[in-house]
C-alpha positions as CSV (number, residue, x, y, z in Angstrom):
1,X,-9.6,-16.2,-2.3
2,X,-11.1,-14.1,-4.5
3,X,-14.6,-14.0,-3.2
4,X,-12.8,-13.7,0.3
5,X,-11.4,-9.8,-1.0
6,X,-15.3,-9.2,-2.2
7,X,-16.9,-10.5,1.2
8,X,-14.2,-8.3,3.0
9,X,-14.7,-5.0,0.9
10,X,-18.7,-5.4,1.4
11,X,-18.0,-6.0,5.3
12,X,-16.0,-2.8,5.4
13,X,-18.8,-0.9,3.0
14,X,-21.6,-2.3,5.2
15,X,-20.2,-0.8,8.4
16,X,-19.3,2.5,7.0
17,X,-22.9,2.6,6.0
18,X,-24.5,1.8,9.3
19,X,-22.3,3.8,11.5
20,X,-24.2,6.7,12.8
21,X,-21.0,9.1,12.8
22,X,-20.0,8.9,9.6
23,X,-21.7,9.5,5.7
24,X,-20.4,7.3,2.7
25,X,-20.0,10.2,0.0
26,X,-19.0,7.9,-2.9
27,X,-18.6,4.2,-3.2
28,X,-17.0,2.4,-6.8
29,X,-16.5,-1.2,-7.5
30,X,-15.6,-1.6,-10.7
31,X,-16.5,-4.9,-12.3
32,X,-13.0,-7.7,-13.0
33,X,-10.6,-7.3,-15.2
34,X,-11.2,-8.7,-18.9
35,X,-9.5,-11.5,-20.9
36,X,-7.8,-7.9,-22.5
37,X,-6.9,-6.6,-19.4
38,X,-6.0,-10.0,-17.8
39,X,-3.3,-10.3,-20.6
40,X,-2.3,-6.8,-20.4
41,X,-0.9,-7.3,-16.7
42,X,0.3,-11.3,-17.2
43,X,3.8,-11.0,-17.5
44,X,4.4,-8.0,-15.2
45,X,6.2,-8.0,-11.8
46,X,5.8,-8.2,-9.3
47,X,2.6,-9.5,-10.7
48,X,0.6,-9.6,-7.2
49,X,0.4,-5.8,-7.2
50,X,-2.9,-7.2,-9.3
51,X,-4.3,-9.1,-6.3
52,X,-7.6,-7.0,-5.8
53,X,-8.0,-6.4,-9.8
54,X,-8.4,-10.0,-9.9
55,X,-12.0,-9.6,-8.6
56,X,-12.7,-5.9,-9.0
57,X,-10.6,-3.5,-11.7
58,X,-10.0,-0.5,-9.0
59,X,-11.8,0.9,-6.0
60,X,-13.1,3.8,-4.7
61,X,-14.8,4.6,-1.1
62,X,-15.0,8.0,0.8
63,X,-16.3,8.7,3.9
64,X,-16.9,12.2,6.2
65,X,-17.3,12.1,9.8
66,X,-20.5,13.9,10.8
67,X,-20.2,17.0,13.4
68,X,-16.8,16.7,13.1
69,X,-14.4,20.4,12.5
70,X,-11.3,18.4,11.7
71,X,-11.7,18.3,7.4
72,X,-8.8,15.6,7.7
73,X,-10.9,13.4,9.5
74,X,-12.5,11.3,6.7
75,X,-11.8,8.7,4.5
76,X,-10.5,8.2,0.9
77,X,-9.6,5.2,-0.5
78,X,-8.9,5.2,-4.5
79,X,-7.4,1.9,-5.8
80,X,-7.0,2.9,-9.6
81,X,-8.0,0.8,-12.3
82,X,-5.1,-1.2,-14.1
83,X,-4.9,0.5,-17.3
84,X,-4.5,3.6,-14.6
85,X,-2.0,2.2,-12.8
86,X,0.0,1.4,-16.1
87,X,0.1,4.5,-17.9
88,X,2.9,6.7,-18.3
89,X,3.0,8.9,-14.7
90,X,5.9,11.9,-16.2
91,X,5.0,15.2,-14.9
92,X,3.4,13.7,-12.0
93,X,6.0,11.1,-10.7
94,X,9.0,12.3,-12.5
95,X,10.0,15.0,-14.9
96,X,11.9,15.8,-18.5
97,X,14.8,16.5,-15.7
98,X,14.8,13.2,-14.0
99,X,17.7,11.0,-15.1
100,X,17.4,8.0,-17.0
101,X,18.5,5.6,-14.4
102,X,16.7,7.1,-11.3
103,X,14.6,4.4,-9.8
104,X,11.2,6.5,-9.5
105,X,11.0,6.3,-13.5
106,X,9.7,2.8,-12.0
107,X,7.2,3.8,-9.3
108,X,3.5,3.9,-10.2
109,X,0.6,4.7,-8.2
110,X,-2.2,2.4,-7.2
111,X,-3.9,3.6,-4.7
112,X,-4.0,7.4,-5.1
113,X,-5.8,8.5,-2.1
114,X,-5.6,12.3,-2.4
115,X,-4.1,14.3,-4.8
116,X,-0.8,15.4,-2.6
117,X,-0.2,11.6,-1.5
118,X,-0.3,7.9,-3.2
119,X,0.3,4.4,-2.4
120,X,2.7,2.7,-5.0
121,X,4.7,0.0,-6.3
122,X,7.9,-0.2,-8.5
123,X,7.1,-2.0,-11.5
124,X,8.9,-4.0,-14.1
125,X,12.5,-3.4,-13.1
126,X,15.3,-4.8,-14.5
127,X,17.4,-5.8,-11.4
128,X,14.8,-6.8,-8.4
129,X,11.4,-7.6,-7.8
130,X,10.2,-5.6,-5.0
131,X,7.0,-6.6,-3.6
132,X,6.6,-4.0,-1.2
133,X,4.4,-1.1,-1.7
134,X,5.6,2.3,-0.9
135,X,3.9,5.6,0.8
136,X,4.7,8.5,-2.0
137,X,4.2,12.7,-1.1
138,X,5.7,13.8,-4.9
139,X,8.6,14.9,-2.9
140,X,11.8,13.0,-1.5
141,X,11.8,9.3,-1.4
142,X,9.0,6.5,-1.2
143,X,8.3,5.4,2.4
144,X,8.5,1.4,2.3
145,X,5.7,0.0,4.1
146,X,6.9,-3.8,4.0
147,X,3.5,-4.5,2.7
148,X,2.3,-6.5,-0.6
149,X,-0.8,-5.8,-1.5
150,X,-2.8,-8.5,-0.1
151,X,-1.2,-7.3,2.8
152,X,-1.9,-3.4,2.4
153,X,-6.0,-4.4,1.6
154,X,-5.7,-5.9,5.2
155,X,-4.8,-3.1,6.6
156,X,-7.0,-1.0,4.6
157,X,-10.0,-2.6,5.6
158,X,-8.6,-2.2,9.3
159,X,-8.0,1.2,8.6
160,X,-11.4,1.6,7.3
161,X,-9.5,3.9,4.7
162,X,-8.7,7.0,7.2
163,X,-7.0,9.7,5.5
164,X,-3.4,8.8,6.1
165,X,-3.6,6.0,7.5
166,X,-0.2,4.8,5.9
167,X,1.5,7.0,8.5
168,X,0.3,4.6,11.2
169,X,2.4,1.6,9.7
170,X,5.2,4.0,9.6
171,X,5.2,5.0,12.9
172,X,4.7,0.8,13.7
173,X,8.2,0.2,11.1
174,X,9.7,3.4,12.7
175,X,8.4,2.9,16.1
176,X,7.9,6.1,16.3
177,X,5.2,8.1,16.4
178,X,4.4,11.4,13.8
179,X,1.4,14.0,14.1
180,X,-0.7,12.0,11.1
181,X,-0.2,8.9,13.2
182,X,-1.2,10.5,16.8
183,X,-4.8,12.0,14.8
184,X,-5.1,8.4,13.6
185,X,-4.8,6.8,17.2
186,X,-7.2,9.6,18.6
187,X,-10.3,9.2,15.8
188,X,-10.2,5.4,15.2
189,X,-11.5,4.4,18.8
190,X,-13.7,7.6,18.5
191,X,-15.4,6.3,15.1
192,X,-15.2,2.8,15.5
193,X,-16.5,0.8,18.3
194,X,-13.9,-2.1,19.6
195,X,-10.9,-0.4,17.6
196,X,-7.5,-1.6,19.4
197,X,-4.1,0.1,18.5
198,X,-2.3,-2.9,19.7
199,X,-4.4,-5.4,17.9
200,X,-4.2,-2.8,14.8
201,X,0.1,-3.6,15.3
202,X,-0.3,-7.2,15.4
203,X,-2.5,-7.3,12.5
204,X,0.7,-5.5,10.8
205,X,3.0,-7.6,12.1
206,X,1.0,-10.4,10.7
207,X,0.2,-8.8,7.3
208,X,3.8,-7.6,6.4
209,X,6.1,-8.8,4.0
210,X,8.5,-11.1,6.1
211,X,12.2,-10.0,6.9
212,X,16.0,-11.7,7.0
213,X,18.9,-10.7,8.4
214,X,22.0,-12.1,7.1
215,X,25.5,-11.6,7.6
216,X,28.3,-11.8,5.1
217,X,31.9,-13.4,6.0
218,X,32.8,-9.7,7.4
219,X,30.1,-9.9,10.0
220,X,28.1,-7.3,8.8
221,X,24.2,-7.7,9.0
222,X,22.0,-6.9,6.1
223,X,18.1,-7.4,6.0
224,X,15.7,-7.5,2.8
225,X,12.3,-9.3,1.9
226,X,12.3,-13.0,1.9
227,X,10.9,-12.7,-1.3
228,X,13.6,-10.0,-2.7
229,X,16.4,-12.0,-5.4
230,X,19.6,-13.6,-3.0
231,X,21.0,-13.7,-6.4
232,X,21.2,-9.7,-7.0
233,X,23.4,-10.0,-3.5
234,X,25.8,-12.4,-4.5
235,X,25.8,-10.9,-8.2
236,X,27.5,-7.6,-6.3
237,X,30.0,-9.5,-4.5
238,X,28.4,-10.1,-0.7
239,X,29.5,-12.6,0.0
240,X,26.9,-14.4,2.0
241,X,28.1,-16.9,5.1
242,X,25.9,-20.1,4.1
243,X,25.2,-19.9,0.0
């Protein structure tokens, strides 16, 4: 498995390189973790946040479009190393003012893309373990994408790291689209040869964390990740038809 994320990131390196519109600008692929770092990240969770540093300890790739006036049409991908990702994120995530108990005390970026936007996951909490990675502007809440992150290198690769290309899975979850995602449908067939937005979708559908609906003995529906804790639900009194 491992070698299969290195033959994927060289396939996606290889094409950026030969495609005539486009010039690679910067390309990083740190070597694997250590037997230091390798301990550092053993007991965390949701431990496959770590799935890429496995092979290679962060990753960095950007790409400009040649001849093209649209600045926001390039591409940035920045998967931080893990001593990155585990550092301390106050006065960049949250604040002095940020209570105790808020949940983004949690959230730490991995793949921090540009400086106004990251990709993220919520480490190390005490009453879940969320797989899902989250889509994260500094402002508001964290977007779920319903992607781990074997799932969201898929669809980075598919991507081919387009500046905000996040807000194409939202407008999949949403099914709706948003002005990001309409620029991302209108470049990707114009840069890369054979690109399919319904075959982009399925590959989401394919790569995504899977979903249950359940109902409680009041018939009302709830839905979570398969792999989110039933025992959190019945710990706040659900009450679950079939436990």
């Amino acid at each position: 498995m491992k070698q299969k994320i290195w033959c994927s990131i060289k396939q996606l390196l290889d094409e950026l390189k030969t495609n005539p519109l486009l010039k690679v600008t910067n390309v990083k692929t740190p070597v694997p973790l250590n037997k230091r770092g390798k301990k550092k990240i053993k007991d965390l969770i949701p431990k496959d946040v770590f799935y890429l540093h496995q092979e290679m300890n962060g990753l960095n790739i950007k790409w400009a479009a040649k001849k093209v006036k649209d600045l926001d049409v390039k591409g940035s991908i920045k998967i931080l190393s893990a001593d990155r990702i585990l550092q301390a994120w106050k006065d960049v995530v949250f604040f002095d003012f940020t209570l105790e108990d808020e949940r983004i005390r949690n959230f730490h970026p991995i793949d921090f893309f540009i400086d106004e936007c990251c990709v993220g996951a919520f480490l190390n909490e005490s009453n879940e373990e969320d797989h899902s990675l989250y889509l994260y502007s500094f402002e508001g809440d964290p977007i779920k994408l319903y992607l781990d992150m074997a799932g969201y290198i898929n669809m980075m690769i598919a991507s081919r790291g387009l500046l905000y290309w996040q807000y194409a899975i939202v407008e999949i979850i949403d099914n709706k689209e948003n002005p990001v995602s309409n620029r991302f449908k209108e470049w990707m067939p114009r840069l890369f040869e054979g690109f399919r937005w319904d075959r982009y979708v399925a590959l989401y559908q394919e790569s995504k964390i899977a979903i249950l609906s359940v109902n409680n003995d009041w018939g009302q529906t709830y839905t979570f990740d398969k792999r989110e804790n039933l025992k959190l639900w019945r710990q706040n009194g659900v009450g679950f038809l079939g436990q």
